[in-house]
N, C-alpha and C positions, 0 to 999 in steps of 0.2 A: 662537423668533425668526423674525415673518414677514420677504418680502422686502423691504417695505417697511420695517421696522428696519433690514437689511444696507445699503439705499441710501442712508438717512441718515445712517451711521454712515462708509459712503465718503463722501460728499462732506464731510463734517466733516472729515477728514483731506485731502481735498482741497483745502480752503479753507485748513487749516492751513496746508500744504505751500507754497500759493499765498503765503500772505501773509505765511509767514515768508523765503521767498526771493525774492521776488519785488517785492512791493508796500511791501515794507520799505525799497529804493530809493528809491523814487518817493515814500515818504511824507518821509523824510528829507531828499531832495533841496525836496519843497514848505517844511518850515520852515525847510530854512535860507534862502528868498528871502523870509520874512515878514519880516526884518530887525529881530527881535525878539532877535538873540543880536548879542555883539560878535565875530565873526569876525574882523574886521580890527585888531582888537586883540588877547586872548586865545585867539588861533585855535584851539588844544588843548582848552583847559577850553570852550568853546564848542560844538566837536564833540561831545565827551563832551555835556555839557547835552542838544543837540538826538536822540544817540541815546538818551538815556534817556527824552526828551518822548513820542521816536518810539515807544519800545517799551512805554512807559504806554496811549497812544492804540489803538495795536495790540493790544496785549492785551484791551483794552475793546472795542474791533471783532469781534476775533474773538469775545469770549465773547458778546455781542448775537448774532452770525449764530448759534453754536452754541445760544444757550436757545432760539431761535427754530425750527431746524430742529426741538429737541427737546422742543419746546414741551409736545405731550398727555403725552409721559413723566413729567415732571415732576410730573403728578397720581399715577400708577398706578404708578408703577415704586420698587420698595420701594427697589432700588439705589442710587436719588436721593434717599430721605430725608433730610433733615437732623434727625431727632430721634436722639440718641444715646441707645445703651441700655448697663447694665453690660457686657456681653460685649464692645460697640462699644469702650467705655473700656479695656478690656482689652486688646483687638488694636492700639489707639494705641502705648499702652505696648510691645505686645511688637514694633510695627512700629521703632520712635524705637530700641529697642534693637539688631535685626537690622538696621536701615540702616545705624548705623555701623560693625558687622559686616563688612557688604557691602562700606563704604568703605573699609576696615584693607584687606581681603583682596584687594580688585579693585585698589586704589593698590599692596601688594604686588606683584600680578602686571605691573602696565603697567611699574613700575619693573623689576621682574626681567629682564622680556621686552623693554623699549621703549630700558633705560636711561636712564628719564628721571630728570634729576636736580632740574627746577623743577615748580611746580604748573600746575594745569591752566589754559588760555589763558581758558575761561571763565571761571572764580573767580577770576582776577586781572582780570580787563574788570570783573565785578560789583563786585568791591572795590574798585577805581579809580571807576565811577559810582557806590556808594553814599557814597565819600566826597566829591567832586567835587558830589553833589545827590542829596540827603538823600533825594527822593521817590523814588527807584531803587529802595528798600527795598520800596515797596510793591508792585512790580512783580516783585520775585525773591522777596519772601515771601507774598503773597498772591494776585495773579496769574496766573504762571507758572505757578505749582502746579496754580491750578484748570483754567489750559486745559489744562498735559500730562496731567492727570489723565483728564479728558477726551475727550482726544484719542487717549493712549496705552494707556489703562486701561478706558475704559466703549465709545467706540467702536471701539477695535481689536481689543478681546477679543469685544464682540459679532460681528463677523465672525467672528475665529478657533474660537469656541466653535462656530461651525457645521462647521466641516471638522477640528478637532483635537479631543484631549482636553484637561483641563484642564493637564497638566503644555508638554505640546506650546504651548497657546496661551500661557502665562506667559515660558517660553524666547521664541518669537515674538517676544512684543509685548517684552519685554525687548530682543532684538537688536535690534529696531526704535526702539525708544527711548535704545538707545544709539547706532546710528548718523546717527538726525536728530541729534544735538547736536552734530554734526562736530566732534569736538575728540578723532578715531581713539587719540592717543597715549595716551588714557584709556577707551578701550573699555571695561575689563573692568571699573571703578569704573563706568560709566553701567548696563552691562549685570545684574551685581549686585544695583545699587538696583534696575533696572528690575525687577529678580527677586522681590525682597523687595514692591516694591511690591502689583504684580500679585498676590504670594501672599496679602497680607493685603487686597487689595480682594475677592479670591475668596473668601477665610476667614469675614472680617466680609461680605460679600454688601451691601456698603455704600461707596460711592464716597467719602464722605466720612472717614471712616475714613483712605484710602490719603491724602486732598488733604493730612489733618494731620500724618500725617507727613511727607509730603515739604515739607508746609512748616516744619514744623519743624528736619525736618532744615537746611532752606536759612537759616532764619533762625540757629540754631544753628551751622552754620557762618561764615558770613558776619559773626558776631559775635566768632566767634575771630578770623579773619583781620585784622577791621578790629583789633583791640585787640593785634595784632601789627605792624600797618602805624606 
């Protein structure tokens, strides 16, 4: 991993960080003065719409800046394949399995530890937007995935793999990945997955591998919840 791989994989996460806290504001604040939503009517389901608009458009932002930084990769880096092989098929499977592993065991512990007695504040916002407007779905199951994947997975382990070992950079990018979701009273369900993830993007040596499960995962969830709502 030259230095020039380390620098683009920082600023990827820069621009993440950037844009998930930050420019998320400012983007949301522009649509709602298009006076494209009813505000002054359904002021609730209106908000809800425009951050879902908001987090579709962002999403697409970011992943433009990210191919772009990692533009030449995309030719050479077997990591970013998208051809699936048997073995590849295999580690889906056993990811989709250990995710929800992850999930039993880390919702165990926040509840033991947190006493929580409701679900996580994220899964109930996505469950309220994917019912509220229908195209949120695209965004929590296809999207999402591919930038945290990305983000959490391709370039945060390429730094960490320079100064840890592999078990050291998986822990890492895990705790890191559980606490950008800020939704702490769920740590140990974020940190988990992030576990599981990481293990099987390192396993499979295949980033695409880790996107489908976690997107699965998200879609498989969020399919419970809604047919519970």
């Amino acid at each position: 991993m030259n230095a020039t791989n380390i620098y683009k994989s920082a600023y990827v996460i820069l621009i993440y960080f950037i844009m998930n806290q930050f420019i998320g504001i400012i983007g949301v604040q522009l649509l709602a003065k298009t006076g494209w939503y009813d505000i002054q009517g359904n002021q609730e389901q209106a908000i809800q719409q425009i951050l879902v608009h908001w987090e579709l458009i962002g999403f697409l932002l970011i992943l433009i800046i990210i191919f772009t930084i990692y533009k030449k990769e995309w030719v050479y880096k077997s990591m970013l394949s998208i051809k699936l092989s048997k073995t590849s098929c295999g580690w889906i499977l056993v990811g989709i399995v250990l995710v929800f592993f992850a999930q039993i065991i880390g919702s165990f512990l926040d509840k033991s530890l947190f006493q929580i007695s409701t679900q996580s504040e994220n899964t109930s916002s996505t469950v309220v937007a994917a019912s509220i407007s229908p195209i949120a779905i695209i965004s929590i199951v296809i999207l999402a995935p591919l930038v945290e994947e990305l983000v959490f997975r391709y370039a945060t382990m390429n730094i960490l793999m320079k100064k840890f070992k592999e078990v050291g950079s998986i822990v890492i990018s895990a705790l890191f990945f559980a606490i950008m979701h800020f939704d702490f009273p769920f740590i140990f369900g974020y940190f988990f997955i992030g576990c599981v993830l990481a293990f099987v993007y390192k396993q499979s040596k295949q980033l695409l591998v880790s996107y489908i499960v976690h997107a699965m995962m998200n879609f498989i969830v969020l399919m419970i919840h809604i047919m519970q709502v």
